[in-house]
N, C-alpha and C positions, 0 to 999 in steps of 0.2 A: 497255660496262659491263653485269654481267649483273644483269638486275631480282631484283628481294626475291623471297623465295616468298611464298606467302598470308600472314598472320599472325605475319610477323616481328618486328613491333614492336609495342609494350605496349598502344598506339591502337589497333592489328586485333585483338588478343587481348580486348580488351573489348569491340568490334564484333561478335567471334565469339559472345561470349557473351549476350551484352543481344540484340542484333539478328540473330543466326543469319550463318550460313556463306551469304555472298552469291554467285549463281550468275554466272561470266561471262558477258559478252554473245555470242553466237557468230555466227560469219558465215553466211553462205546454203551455203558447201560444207561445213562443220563437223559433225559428228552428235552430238549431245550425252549421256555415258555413262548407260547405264543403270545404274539407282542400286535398291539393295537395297530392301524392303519397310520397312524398320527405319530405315533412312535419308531414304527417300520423306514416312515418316510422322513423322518430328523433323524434316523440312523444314516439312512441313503446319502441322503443330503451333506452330511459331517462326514462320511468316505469318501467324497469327491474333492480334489483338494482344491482345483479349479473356483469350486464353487466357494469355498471357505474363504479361500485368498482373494473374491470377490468382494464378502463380506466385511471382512477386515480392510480392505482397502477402502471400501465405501462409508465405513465407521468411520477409518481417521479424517477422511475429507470432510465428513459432514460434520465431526467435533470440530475440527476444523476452522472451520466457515460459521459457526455458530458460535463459538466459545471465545478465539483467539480476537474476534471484533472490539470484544470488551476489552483488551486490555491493548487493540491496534487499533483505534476508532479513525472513522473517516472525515475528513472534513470535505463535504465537496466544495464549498467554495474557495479551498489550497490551488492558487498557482504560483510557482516562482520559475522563471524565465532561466536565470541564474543556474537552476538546475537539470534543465530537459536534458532528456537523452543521455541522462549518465548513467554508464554501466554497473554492472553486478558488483561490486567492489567494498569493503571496510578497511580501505586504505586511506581514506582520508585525513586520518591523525597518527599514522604509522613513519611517524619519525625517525632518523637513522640511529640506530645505537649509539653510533661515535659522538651525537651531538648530548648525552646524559650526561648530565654533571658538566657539562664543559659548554652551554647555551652563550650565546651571545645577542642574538637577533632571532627571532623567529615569528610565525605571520601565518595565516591560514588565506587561502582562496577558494573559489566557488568552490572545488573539488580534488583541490592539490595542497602541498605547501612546501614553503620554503624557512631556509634557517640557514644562520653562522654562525660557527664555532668559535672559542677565544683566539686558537690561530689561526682566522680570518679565511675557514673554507666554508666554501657555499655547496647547500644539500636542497635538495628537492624530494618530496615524494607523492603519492596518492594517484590518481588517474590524468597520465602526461599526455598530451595529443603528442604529433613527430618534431611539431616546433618547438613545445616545451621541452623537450628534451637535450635538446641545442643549445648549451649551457653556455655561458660567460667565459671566457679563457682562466683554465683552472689555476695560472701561478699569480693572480692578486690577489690580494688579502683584503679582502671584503669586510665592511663592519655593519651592516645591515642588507637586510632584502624583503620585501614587499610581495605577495601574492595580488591579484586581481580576480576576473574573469575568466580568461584565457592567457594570459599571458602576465611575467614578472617583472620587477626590476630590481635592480641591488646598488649599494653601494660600497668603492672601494676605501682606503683608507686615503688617499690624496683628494676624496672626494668628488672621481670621475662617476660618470652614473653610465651602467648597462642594462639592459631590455632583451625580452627574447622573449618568446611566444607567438602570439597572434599578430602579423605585422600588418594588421588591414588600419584601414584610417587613420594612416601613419603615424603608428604608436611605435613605429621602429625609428622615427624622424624627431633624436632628442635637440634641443634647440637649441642652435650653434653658439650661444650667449652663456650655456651653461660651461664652454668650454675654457670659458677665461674666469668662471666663477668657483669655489669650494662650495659643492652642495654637503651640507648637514643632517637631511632626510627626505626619502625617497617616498613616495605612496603611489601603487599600482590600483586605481581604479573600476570600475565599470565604465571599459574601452575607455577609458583616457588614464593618463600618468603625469602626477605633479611632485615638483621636486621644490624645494625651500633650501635655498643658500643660507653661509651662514651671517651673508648681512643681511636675510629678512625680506628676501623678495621670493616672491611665488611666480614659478613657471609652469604652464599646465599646457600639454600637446595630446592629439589623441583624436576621438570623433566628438568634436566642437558640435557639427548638425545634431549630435544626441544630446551633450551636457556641455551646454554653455556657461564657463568658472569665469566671469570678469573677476579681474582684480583693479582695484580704485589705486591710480598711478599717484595717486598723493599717501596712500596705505603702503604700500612697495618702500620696502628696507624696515618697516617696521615691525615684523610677523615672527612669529618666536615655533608654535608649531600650527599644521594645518591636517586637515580631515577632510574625508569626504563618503558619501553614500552614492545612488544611480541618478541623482538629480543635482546635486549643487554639492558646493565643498564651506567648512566653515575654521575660520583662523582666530586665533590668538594674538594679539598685540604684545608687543614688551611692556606697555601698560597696563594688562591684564583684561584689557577691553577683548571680546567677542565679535567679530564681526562675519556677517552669513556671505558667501559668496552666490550669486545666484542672478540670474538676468530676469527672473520676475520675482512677485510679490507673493512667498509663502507660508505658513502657519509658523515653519524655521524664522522668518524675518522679526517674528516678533518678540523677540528677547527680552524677558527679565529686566527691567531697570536698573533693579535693585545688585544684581549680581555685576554690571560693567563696572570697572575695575578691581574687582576681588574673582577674577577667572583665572583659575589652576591649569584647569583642564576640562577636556570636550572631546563629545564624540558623536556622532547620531547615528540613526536606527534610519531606516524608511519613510520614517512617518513623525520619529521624535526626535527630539535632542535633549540631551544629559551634558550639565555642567558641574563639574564640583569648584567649590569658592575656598577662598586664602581659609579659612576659617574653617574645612572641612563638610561644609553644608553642600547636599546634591539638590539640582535644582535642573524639573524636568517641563519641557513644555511642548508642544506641537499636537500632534492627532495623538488620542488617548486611547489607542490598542492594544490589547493582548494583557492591559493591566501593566503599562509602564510607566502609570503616575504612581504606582503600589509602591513605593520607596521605602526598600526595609528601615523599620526605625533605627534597630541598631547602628545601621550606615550614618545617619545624620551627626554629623560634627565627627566626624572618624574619618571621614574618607578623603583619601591620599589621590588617586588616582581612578581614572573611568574608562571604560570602552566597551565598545556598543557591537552587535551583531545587522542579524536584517529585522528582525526585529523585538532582542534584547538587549537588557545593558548588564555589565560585568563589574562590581567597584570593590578597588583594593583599599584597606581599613588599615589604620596606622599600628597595628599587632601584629598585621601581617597576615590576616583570613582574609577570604573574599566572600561578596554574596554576589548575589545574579535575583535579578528580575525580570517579567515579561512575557514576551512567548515562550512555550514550552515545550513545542510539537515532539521537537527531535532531544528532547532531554537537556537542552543547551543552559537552563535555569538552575540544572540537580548538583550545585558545586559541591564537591569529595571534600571531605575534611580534612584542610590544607591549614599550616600555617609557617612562617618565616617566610611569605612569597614576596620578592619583591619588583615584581612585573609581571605584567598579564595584558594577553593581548587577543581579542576577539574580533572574529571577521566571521558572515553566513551564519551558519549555523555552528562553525568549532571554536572552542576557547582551548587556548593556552595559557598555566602561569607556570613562571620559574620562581623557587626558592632561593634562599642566601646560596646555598652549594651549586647552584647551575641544573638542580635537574629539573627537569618539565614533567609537567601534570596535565590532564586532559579531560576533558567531558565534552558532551555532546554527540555532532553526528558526526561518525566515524564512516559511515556510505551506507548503501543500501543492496541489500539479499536477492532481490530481484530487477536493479534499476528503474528507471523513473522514464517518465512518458514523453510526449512531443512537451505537455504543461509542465515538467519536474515536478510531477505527482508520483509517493513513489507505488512501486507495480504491486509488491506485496500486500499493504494494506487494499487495493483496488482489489487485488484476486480474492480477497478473504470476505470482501461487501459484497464484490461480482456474484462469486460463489454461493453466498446466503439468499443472495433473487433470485438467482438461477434456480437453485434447487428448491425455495418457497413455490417459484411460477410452477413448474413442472409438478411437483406435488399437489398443489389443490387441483391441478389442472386432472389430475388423474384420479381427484375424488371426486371432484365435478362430473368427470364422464365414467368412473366406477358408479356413483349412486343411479347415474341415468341410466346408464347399461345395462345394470344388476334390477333394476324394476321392468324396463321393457323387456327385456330377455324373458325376464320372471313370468311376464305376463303372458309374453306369448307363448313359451314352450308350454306353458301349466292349460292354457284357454285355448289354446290352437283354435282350430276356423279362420270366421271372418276378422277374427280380433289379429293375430296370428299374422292372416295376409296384410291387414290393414299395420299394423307397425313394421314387418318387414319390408315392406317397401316403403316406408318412410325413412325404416334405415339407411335403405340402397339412394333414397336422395341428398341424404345426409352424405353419407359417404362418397357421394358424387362430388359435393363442394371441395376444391381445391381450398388449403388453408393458406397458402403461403399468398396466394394472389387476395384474397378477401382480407385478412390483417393487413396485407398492406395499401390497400384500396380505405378499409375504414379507418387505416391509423392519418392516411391522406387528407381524407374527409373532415374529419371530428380530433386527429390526436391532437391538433395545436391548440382546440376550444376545451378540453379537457387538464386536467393536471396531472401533474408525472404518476403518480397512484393512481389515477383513473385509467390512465395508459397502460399502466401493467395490470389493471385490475381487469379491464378490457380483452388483454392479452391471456391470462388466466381465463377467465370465461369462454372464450372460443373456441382456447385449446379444449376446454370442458366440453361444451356443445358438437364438438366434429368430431371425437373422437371416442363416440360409445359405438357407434354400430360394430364393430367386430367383435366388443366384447358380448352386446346384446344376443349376436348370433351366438356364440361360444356358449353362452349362456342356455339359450333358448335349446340348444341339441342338446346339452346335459339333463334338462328338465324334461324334456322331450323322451330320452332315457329313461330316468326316475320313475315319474310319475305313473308307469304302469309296474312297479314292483308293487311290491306284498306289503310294505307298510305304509305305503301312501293308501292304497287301499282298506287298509286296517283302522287309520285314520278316517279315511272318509264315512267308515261303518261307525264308528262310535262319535260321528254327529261333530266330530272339530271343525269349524270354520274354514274355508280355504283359502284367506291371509297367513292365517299360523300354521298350515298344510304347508303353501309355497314357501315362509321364511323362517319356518321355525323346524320342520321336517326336512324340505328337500335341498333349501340350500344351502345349510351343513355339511349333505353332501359332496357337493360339489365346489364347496369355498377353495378347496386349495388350488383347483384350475383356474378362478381367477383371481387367486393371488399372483400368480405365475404370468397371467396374462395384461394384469396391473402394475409387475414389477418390470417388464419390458415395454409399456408403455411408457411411463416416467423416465424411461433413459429417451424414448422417443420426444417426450413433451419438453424436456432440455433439450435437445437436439433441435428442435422447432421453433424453440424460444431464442434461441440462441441465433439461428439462421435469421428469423425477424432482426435480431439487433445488429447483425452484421450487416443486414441489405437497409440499416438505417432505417427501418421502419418499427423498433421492439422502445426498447428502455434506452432514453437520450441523455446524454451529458449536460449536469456531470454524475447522476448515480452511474452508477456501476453494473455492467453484467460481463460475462464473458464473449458473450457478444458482441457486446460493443467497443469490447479491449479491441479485439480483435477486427473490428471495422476500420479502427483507427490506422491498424495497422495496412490496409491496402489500399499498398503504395511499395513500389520496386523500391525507392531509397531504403524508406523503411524495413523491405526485406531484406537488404543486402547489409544496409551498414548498423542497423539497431535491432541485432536478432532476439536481443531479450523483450522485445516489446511484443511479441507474437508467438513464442517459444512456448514460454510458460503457461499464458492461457490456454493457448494451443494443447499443453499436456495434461493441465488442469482440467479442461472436458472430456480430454479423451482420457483418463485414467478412471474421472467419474462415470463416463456413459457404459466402457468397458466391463467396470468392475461390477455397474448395474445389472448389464447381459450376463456377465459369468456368473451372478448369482439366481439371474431369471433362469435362464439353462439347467443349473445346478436342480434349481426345484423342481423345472420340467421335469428333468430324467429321477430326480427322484419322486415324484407319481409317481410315475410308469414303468411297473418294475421289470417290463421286457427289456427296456432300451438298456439297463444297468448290466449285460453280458454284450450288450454290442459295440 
């Protein structure tokens, strides 16, 4: 039976690949072929492991940063306040076990939530600061609770109301009035908390100088439920009338005609408001963002019940499915194929619905892999845009100063003389300019009268321009070399040209030194780029580089208490620049076949 050839099967063709083309063993009469220069040195090269695990590190980063953008896209113009500086977490919809099947209340906040169970115990979970975690006295039996901001509220079964979290703008100072009243529902805010008795009055405490709720004292006792988002709150009459709470005049104010008195229910978004009517019809009005007038048709004359995020809506359908419309960022639109739900409850970006059996169902944002920024921008999608300039700049920058290097080099080593001295010393002027102080002098000058692509296209160019002369010398001694061997001579006897002598003969020879010398450049030209955007003078917010992750970051608070904001880039450059060097290294020594016994 005749044996495989080398790399017949799928097992040797990965072998080939990851661990290089393994040499037979040969016997004592055998003479082993000699193997090309090109081939000797991707032998070399693939022995070193250093250098492979370079490669391979550099491969995953740069698929990376190129690939995972498409299906992570940036938006720079994303900020929500609501989310800075939230940690590495996908805890924000990690509910307690005990509360499956057995829901009663349950709510989501910026980046926590809360829930009670049918016998009336209160749970929390997701990312707690020290105050959230200072829970309500655990022997009442709680029938609701509310997420906010930073801080909760709950309600017991007598209808006393407790708080706990963030006690700034005394949102721990519930209002003495509520103490001779039975409140019916609680709602925890952006920094403020409003509670509704159950005769119909609305009480609201909290930071007033931020969100000013008047309620109209002739409206008081008549209020069945109320809502609110980061600017105003909006209520229900036992008429079914709508009314906006708000101390000025907003796109909210303008209600529907046609829907006062056939109002179910209400909820708003940031920007909108969503009413469903006695008759099942949703009726959306305010600022038309994200595609939240897009009202699935199905929904029309079906829907039971509404609520909103920061900026989606969530509506339950009288079969018991729900749909979602709106913004999409974080998945909070993608509803799972639910049915029998008969509550649903959306806040930020997470939704909750419960079924007939009490268990919970979930979509949206559950946290973020690498936390989010001073903006609540999150860090991952940033490192993965950062990444792609980053490593765009640096690369043209090195073909920019490889094509100018590799032609002066060319010229001089091949024409020495006056030709010779006259680009050499243009080198050594070149290489005299300081890079760091001239980008940041021209980005001074001209960055603000340019645009963002002009700026990094700027930054690319310079890097190109200041950084041929070491190669051009590198160049010019190889050629320097060359050119008196035997078949550059050989050539110049048989009448070839000497354009296709210098680029078609001799620098073939010597391409692999400055590949070697081009591969440790580009770890240099990041390195460059990257220093420009940290010293605030490279690529400005809101694109993205690693740079300027990392500009943001200094500042002592930010080192000490938001380590992911600095961390990660931080590793991100350095795992790229590193793995650039050990693969620039790896080539070097394999040229040069002294250095590989040293």
């Amino acid at each position: 039976m005749a044996k495989k050839p080398y790399g017949s099967t799928f097992t040797d063709v990965l072998k080939t690949f990851f661990l290089g083309r393994q040499r037979a063993t040969l016997s004592i009469l055998e003479e082993e072929q000699v193997q090309s220069p090109y081939r000797t040195m991707l032998r070399n090269f693939r022995e070193k492991w250093s250098a492979m695990l370079g490669v391979y590190m550099f491969l995953a980063i740069f698929l990376a940063v190129f690939i995972l953008p498409v299906f992570f896209p940036l938006d720079t113009q994303f900020q929500d306040p609501t989310q800075q500086n939230t940690r590495p977490t996908f805890s924000y919809m990690k509910y307690d076990k005990a509360l499956q099947g057995n829901v009663a209340s349950i709510d989501g906040g910026s980046v926590f939530g809360v829930g009670v169970d049918r016998n009336g115990k209160l749970y929390q979970w997701g990312t707690l600061s020290a105050k959230l975690q200072k829970m309500p006295p655990a022997d009442k039996r709680y029938v609701q609770a509310s997420a906010g901001l930073d801080h909760a509220v709950a309600l017991d079964a007598d209808g006393k109301v407790y708080t706990w979290g963030n006690d700034r703008f005394m949102l721990n100072m519930i209002p003495p009035e509520l103490s001779s009243r039975k409140v019916k529902q609680v709602l925890a805010g952006h920094q403020i908390s409003i509670a509704l008795t159950e005769g119909g009055e609305i009480h609201v405490w909290g930071n007033s100088n931020l969100i000013s709720i008047p309620v109209p004292k002739d409206r008081q006792g008549s209020f069945t439920k109320v809502v609110a988002n980061t600017t105003l709150a909006a209520a229900i009459t036992k008429d079914n009338e709508l009314i906006i709470l708000s101390s000025r005049e907003t796109p909210f104010s303008y209600v529907p005609a046609e829907i006062q008195g056939r109002v179910r229910d209400v909820d708003v978004t940031e920007r909108s408001a969503a009413a469903v009517t006695t008759d099942g019809q949703i009726v959306v009005w305010g600022g038309d963002d994200y595609g939240v007038m897009d009202i699935p048709p199905q929904a029309q004359g079906r829907a039971t019940a509404v609520s909103a995020g920061r900026g989606h809506f969530v509506a339950l359908l009288d079969d018991g499915s729900v749909v979602a419309w709106g913004r999409n960022n974080y998945k909070q639109t993608n509803v799972p194929k639910l049915k029998d739900i008969v509550s649903i409850q959306s806040s930020y970006y997470q939704n909750y619905a419960i079924d007939k059996n009490g268990r919970i169902h979930t979509w949206g944002l559950k946290g973020y892999l690498m936390g989010t920024d001073q903006y609540g921008r999150d860090l991952f999608v940033r490192l993965l845009t950062g990444g792609r300039v980053t490593l765009t700049i640096g690369a043209i920058a090195v073909i920019i100063s490889g094509i100018i290097g590799i032609i002066i080099g060319s010229f001089s080593g091949y024409y020495g003389g006056k030709m010779d001295m006259f680009l050499m010393r243009l080198a050594e002027v070149v290489n005299a300019i300081p890079f760091l102080p001239l980008a940041m002098i021209l980005s001074a000058i001209i960055g603000s009268k340019i645009s963002e692509t002009g700026r990094i296209s700027m930054i690319m160019v310079i890097l190109g321009l200041l950084n041929w002369p070491s190669l051009s010398r590198l160049i010019r001694g190889q050629i320097l070399a060359a050119r008196e061997q035997e078949f550059v001579t050989a050539a110049k006897a048989m009448g070839i040209k000497e354009m296709k002598i210098i680029f078609k003969h001799i620098l073939p020879n010597v391409i692999t030194v400055v590949l070697v010398n081009l591969t440790l450049s580009f770890a240099l030209c990041m390195l460059y780029e990257s220093s420009l955007s940290y010293l605030g003078f490279g690529v400005n917010e809101p694109n993205a580089t690693w740079g300027n992750m990392l500009y943001g970051c200094n500042d002592s608070t930010v080192m000490s208490l938001y380590w992911w904001r600095w961390v990660f880039p931080a590793i991100a450059l350095s795992l790229c620049t590193i793995s650039i060097n050990m693969a620039g290294d790896g080539m070097r020594d394999a040229i040069d076949p002294k250095s590989i016994g040293r």
